[in-house]
Z-matrix of the N, CA and C atoms (Angstrom, degrees):
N
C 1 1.437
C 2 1.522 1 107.72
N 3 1.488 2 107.21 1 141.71
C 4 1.691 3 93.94 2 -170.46
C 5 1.220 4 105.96 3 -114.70
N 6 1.618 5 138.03 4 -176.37
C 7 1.369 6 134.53 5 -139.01
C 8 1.974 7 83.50 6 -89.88
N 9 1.421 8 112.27 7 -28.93
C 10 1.522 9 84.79 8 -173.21
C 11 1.365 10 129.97 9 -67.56
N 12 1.373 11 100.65 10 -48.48
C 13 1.989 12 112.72 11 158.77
C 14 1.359 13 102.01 12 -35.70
N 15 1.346 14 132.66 13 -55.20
C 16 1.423 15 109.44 14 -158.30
C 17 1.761 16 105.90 15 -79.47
N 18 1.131 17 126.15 16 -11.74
C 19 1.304 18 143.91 17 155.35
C 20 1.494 19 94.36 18 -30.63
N 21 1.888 20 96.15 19 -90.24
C 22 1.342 21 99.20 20 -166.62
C 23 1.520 22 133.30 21 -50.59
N 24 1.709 23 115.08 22 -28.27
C 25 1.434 24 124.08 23 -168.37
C 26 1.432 25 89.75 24 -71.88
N 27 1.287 26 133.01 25 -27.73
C 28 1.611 27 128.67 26 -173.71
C 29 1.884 28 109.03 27 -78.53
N 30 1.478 29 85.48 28 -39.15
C 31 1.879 30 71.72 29 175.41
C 32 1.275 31 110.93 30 -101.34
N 33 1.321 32 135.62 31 23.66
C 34 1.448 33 139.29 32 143.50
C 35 1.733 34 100.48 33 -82.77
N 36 1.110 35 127.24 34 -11.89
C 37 1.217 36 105.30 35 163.19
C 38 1.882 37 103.87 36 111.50
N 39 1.326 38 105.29 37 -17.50
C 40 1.648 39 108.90 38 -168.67
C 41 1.517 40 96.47 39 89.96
N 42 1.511 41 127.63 40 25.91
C 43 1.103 42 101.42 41 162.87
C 44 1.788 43 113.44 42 -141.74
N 45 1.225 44 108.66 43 -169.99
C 46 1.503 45 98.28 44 -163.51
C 47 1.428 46 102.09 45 -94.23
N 48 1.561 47 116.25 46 140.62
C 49 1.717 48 113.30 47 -178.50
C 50 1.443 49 109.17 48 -68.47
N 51 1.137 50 128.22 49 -0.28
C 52 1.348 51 117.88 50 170.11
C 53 1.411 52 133.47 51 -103.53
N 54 1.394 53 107.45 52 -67.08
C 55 1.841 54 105.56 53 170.71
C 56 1.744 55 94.44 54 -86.71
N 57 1.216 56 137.44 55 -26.91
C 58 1.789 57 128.61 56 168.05
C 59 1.355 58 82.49 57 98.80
N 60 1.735 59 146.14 58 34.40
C 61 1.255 60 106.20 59 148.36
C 62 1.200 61 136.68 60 -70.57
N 63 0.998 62 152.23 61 175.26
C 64 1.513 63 159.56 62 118.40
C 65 1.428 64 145.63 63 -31.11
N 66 1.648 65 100.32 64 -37.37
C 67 1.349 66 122.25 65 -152.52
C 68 1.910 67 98.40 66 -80.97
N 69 0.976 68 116.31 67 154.29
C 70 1.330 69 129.20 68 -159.15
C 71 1.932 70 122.84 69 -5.78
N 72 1.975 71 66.69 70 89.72
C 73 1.932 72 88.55 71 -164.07
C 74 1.922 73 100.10 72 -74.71
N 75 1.601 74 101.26 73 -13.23
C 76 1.944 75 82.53 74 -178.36
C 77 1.850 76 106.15 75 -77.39
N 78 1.526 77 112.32 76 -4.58
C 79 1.415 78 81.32 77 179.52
C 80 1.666 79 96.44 78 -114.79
N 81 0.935 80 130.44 79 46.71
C 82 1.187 81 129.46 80 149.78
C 83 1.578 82 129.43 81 -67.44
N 84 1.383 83 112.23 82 161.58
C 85 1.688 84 121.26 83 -174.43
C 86 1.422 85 110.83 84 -135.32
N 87 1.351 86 95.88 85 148.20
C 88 1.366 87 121.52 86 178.44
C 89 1.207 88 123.02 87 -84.18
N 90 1.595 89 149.54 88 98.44
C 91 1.150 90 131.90 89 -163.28
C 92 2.272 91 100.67 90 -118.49
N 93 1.180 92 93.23 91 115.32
C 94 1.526 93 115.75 92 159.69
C 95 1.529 94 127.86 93 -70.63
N 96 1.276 95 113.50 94 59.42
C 97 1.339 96 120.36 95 169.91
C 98 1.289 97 108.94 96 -44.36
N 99 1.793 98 118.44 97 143.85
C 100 1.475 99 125.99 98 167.93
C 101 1.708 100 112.88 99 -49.21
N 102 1.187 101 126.49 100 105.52
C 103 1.564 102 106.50 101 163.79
C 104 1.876 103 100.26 102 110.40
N 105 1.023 104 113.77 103 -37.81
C 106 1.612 105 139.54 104 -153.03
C 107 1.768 106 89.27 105 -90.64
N 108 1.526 107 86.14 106 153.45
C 109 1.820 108 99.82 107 155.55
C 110 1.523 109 114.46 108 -75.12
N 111 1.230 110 118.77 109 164.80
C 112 1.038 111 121.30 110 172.16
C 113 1.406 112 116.05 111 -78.42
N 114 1.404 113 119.86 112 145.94
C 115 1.793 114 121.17 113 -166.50
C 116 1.243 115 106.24 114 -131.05
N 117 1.360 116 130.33 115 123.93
C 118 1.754 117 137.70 116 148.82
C 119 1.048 118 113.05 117 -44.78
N 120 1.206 119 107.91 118 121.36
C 121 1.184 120 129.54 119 151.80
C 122 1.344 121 153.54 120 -78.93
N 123 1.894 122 140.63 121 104.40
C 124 1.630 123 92.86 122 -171.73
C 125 1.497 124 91.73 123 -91.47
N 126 1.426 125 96.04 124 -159.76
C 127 1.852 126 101.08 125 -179.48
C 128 1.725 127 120.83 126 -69.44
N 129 1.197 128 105.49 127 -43.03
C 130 1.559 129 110.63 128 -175.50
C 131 1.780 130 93.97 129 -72.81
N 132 1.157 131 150.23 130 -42.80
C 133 1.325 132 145.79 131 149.26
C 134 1.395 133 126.31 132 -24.13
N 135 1.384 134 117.81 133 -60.99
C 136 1.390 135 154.61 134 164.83
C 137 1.718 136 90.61 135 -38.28
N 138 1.999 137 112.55 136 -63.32
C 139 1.548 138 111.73 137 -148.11
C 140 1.524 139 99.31 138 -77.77
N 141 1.592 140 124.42 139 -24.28
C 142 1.570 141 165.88 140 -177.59
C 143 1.777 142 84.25 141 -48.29
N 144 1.161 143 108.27 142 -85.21
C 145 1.677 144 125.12 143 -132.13
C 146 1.356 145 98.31 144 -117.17
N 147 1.541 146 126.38 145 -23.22
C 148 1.473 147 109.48 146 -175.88
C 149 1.431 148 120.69 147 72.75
N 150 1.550 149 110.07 148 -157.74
C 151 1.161 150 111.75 149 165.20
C 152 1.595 151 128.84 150 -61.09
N 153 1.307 152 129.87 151 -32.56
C 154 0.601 153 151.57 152 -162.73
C 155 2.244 154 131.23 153 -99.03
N 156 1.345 155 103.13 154 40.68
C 157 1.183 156 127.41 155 -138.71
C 158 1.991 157 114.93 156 -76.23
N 159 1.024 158 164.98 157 120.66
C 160 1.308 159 156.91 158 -114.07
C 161 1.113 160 111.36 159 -80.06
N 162 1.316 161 102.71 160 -28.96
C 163 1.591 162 115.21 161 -162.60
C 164 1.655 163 109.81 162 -68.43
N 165 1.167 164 134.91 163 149.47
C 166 1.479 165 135.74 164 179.37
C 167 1.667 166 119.48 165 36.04
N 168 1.405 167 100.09 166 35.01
C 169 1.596 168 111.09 167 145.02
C 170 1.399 169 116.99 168 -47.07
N 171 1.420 170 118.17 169 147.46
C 172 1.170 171 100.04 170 163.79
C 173 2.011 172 113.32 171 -117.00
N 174 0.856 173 95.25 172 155.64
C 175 1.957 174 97.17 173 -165.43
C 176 1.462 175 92.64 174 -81.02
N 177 1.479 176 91.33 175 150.84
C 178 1.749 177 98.54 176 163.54
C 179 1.150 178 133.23 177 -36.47
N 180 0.916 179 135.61 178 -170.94
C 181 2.328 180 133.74 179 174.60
C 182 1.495 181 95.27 180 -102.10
N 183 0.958 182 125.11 181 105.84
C 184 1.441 183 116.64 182 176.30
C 185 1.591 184 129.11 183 -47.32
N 186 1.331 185 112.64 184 -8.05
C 187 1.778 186 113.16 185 157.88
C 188 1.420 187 107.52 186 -60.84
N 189 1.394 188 127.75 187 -36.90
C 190 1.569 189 130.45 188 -167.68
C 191 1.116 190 91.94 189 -81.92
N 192 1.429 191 135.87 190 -72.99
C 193 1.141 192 131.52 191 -153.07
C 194 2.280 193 105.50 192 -55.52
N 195 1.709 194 107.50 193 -9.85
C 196 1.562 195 74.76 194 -158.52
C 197 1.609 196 85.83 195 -103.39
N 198 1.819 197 120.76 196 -9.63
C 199 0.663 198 143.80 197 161.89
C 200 1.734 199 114.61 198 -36.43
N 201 1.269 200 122.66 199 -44.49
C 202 1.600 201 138.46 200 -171.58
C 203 1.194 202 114.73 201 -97.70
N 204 1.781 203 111.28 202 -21.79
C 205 1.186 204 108.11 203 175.30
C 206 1.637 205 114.87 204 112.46
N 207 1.435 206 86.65 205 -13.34
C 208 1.861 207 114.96 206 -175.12
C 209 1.969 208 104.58 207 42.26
N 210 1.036 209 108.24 208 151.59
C 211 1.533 210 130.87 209 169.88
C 212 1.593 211 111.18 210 -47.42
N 213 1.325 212 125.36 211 -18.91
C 214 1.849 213 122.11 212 173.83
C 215 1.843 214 95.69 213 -139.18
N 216 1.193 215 81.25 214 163.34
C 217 1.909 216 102.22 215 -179.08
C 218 1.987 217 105.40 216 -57.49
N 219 0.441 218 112.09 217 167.70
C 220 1.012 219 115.22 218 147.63
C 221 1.663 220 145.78 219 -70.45
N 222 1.409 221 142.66 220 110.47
C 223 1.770 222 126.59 221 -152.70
C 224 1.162 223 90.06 222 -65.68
N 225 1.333 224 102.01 223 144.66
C 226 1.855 225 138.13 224 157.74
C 227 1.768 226 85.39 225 -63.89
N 228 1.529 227 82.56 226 144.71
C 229 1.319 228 104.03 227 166.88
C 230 1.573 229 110.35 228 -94.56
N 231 1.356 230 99.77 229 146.32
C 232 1.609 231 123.26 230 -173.27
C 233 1.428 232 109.89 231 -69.19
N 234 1.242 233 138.70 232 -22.27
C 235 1.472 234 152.44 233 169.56
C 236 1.281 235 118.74 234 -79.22
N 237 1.438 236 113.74 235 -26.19
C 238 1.592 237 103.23 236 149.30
C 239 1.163 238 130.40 237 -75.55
N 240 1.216 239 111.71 238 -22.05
C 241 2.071 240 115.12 239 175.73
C 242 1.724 241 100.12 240 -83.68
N 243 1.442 242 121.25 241 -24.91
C 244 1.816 243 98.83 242 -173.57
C 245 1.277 244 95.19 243 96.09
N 246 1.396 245 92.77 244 170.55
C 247 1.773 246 105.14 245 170.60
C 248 1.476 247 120.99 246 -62.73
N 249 1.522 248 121.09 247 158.34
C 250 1.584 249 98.38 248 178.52
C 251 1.404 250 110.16 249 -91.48
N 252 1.272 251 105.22 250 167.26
C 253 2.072 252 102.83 251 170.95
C 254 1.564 253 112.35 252 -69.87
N 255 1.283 254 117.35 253 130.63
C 256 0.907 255 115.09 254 -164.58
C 257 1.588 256 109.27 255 -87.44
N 258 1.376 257 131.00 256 144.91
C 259 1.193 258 138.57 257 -162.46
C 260 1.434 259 121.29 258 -43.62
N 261 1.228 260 126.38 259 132.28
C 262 1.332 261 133.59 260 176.37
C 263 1.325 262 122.02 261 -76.83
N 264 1.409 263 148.43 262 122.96
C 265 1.053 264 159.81 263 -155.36
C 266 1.782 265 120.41 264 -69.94
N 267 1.393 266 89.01 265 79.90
C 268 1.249 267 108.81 266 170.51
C 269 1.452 268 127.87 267 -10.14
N 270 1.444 269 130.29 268 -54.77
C 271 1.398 270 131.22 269 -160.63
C 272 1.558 271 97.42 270 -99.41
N 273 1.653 272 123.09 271 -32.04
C 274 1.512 273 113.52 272 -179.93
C 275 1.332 274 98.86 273 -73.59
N 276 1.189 275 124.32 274 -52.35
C 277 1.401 276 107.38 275 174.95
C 278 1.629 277 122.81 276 -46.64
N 279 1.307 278 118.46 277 -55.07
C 280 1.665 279 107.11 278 175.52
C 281 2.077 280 108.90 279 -57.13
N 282 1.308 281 112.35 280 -24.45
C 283 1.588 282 117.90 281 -164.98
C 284 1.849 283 79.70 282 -68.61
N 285 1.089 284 123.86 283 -68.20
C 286 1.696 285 129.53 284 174.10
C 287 1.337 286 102.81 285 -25.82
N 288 1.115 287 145.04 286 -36.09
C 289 1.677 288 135.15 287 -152.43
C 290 1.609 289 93.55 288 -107.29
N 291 1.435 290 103.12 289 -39.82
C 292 1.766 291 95.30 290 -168.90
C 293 2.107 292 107.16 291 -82.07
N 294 1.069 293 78.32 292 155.51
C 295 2.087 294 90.48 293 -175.93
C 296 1.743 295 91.99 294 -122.56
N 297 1.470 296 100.84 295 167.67
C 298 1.304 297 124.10 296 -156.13
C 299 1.602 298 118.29 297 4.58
N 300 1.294 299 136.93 298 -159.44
C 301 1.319 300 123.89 299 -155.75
C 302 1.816 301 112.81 300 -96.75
N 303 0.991 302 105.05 301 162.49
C 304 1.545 303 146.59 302 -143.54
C 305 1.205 304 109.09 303 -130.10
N 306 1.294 305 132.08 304 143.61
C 307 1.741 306 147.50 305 132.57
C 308 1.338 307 103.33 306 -68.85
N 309 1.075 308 98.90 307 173.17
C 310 2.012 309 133.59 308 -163.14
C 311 1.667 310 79.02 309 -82.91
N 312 1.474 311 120.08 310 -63.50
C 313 1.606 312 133.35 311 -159.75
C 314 1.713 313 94.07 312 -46.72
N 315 1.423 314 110.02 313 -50.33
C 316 1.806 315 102.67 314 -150.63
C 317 1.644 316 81.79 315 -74.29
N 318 1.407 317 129.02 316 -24.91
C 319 1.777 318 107.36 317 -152.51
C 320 1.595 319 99.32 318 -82.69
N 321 1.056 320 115.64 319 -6.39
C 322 1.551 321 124.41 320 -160.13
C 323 1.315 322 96.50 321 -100.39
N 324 1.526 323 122.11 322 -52.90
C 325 1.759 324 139.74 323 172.14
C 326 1.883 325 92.46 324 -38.02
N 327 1.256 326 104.65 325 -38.71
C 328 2.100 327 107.79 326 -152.87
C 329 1.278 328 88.69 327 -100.31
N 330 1.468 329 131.33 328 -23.38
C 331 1.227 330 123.83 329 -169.88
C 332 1.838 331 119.83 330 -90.20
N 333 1.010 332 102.88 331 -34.86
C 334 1.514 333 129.76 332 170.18
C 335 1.479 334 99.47 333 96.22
N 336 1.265 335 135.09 334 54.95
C 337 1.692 336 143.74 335 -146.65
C 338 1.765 337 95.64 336 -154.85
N 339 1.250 338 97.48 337 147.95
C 340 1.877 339 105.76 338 170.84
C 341 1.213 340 78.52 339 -85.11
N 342 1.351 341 85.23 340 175.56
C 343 2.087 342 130.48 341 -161.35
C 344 1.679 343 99.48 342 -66.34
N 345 1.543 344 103.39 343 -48.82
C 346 1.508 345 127.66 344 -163.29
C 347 2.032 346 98.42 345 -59.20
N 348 1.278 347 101.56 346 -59.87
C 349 1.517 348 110.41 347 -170.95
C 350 1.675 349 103.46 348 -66.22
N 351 1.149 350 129.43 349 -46.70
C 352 1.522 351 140.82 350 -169.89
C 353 1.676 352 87.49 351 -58.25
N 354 1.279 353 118.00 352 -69.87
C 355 1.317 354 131.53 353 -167.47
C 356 2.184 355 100.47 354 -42.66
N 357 1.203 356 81.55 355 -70.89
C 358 1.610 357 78.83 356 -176.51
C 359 1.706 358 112.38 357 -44.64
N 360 1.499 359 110.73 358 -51.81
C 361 1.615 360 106.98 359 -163.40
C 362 1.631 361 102.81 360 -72.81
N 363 1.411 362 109.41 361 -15.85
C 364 1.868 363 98.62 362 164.76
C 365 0.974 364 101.46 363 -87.91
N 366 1.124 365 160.51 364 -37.78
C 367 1.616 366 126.64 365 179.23
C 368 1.215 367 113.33 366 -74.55
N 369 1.459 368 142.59 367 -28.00
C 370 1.361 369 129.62 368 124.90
C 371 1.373 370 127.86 369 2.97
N 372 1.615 371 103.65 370 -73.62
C 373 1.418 372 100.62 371 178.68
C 374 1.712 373 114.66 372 -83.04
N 375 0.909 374 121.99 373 17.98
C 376 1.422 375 135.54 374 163.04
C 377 1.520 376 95.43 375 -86.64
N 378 1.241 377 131.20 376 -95.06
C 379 1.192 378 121.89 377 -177.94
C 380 1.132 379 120.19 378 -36.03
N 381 1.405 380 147.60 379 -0.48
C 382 1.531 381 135.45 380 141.22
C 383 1.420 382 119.37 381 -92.60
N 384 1.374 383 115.23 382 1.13
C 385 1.318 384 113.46 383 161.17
C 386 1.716 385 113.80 384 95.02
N 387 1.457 386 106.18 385 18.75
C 388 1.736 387 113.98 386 -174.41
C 389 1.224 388 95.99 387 -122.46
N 390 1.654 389 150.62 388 43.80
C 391 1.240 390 172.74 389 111.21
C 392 1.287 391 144.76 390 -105.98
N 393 1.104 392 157.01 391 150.84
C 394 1.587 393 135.92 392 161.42
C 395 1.540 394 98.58 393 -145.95
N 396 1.142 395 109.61 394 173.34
C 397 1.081 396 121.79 395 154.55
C 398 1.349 397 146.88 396 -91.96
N 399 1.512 398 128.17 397 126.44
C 400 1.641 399 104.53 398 178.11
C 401 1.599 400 90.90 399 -123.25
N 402 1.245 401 87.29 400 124.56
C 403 1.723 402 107.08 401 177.36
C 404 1.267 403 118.13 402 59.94
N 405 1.490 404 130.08 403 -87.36
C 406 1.586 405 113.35 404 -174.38
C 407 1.667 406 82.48 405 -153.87
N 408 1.832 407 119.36 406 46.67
C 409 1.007 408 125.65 407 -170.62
C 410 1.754 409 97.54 408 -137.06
N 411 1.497 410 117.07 409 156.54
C 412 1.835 411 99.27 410 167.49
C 413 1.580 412 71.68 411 -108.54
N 414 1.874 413 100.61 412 -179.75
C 415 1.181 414 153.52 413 -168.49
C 416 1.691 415 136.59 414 -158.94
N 417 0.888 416 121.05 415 122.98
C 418 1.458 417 111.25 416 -171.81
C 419 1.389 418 131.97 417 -102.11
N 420 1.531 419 96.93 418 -26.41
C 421 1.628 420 115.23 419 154.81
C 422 1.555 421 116.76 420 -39.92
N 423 1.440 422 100.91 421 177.77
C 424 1.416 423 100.07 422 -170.53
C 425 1.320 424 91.64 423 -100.99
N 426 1.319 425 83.43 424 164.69
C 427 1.893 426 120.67 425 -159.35
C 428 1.316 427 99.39 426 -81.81
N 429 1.672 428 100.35 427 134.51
C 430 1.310 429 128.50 428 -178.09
C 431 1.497 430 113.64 429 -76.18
N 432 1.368 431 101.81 430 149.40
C 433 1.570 432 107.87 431 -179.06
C 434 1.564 433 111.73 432 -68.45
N 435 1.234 434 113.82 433 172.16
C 436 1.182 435 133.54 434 -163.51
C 437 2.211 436 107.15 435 -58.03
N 438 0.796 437 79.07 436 -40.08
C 439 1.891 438 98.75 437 176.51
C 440 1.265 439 102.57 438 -85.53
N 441 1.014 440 144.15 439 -69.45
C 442 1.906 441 129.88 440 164.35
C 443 1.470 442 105.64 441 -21.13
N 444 1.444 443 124.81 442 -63.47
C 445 1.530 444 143.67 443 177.85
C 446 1.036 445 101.74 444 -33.77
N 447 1.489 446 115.77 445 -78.04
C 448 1.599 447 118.18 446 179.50
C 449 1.710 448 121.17 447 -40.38
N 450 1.523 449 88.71 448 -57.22
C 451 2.055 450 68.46 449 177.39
C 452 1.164 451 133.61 450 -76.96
N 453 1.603 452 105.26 451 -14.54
C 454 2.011 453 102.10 452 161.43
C 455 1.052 454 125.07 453 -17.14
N 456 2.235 455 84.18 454 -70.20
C 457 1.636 456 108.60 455 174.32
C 458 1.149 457 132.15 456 -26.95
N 459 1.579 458 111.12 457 -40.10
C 460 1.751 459 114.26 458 -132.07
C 461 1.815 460 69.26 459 -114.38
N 462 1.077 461 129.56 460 -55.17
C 463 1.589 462 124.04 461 163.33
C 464 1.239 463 135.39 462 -14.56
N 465 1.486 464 98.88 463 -67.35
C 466 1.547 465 127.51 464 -177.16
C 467 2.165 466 107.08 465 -65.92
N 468 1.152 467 93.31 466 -16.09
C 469 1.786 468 108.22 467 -177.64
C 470 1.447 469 112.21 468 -108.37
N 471 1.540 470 117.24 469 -8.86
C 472 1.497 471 92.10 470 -179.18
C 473 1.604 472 82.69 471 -148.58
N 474 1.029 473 103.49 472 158.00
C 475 1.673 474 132.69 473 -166.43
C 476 1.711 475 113.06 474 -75.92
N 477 1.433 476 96.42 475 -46.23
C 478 1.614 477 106.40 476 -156.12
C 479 1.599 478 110.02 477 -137.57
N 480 0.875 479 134.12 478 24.30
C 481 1.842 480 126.17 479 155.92
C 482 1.378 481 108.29 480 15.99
N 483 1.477 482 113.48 481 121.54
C 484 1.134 483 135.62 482 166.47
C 485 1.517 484 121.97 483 -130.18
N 486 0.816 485 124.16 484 136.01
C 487 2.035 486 141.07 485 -170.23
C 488 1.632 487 83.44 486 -96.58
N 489 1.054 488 127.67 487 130.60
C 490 1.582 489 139.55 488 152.80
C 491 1.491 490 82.27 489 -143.16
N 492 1.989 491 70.08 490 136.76
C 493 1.764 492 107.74 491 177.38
C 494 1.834 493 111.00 492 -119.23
N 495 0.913 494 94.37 493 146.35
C 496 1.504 495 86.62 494 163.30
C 497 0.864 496 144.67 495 -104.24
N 498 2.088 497 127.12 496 120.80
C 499 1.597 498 101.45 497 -157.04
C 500 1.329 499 104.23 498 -117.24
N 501 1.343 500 90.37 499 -175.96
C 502 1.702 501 101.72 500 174.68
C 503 1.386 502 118.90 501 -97.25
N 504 1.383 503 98.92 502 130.79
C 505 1.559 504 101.37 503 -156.85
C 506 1.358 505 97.92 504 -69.96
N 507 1.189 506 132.53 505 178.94
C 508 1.311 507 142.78 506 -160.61
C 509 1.682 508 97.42 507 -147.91
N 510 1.365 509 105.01 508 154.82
C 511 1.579 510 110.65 509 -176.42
C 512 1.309 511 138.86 510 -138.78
């Protein structure tokens, strides 16, 4: 390898001008296209493309290309379609698909949203009254009476429910 290649592999960065790896930059190559900058090479790139490598092609003159008709249509202009619709709301729409109650994790999983953002925009929609909570779960159904409420609570706080009765001792 001679001092100019190693020139170039340094101001390519140690990496290859084509896919940009890195990985074993001392056996890399220098390829001198006619006309072209010189381009790094790694080997599977090198075995890929040859002399002749993608990078710093130069494109047709665009009189020829519109001249021929060029290889794609031409883009539609954006002023004939109008403005676009603007995006539909991700998490009410997944809250619509799911039935009875849910974690923060699944609405976010359905929503395509981290935990953090899902979390905030449902208690959001709690405070307008199109969510609630039962226990350490959301829900979308309608809201439970005051005694449903309570045992969430008393649920959501203790692990293990137990019935103790009281008996009569025996003798």
């Amino acid at each position: 390898m001679s001092g100019e290649d190693l020139i170039e592999i340094e101001r390519a960065g140690r990496r290859c001008g084509v896919c940009r790896s890195g990985r074993g930059w001392r056996r890399f190559v220098v390829v001198r296209p006619p006309q072209r900058e010189p381009v790094v090479l790694c080997g599977s790139c090198r075995a890929r493309f040859g002399e002749d490598p993608p990078v710093g092609r130069r494109e047709p003159a665009p009189e020829s290309a519109a001249r021929d008709g060029g290889p794609f249509p031409p883009p539609k202009a954006q002023a004939d379609k109008g403005e676009s619709k603007p995006a539909g709301d991700r998490l009410r729409a997944a809250l619509a698909e799911m039935s009875g109650s849910f974690s923060t994790a699944m609405v976010a999983r359905a929503a395509g949203l981290n935990k953090a953002k899902a979390l905030a925009r449902l208690r959001a929609l709690e405070r307008r009254g199109e969510v609630h909570r039962v226990g350490n779960r959301w829900s979308t159904g309608p809201s439970p009476d005051d005694v449903a409420l309570a045992m969430d609570r008393l649920e959501a706080r203790t692990s293990n429910l137990r019935i103790v009765r009281d008996r009569a001792r025996s003798g």
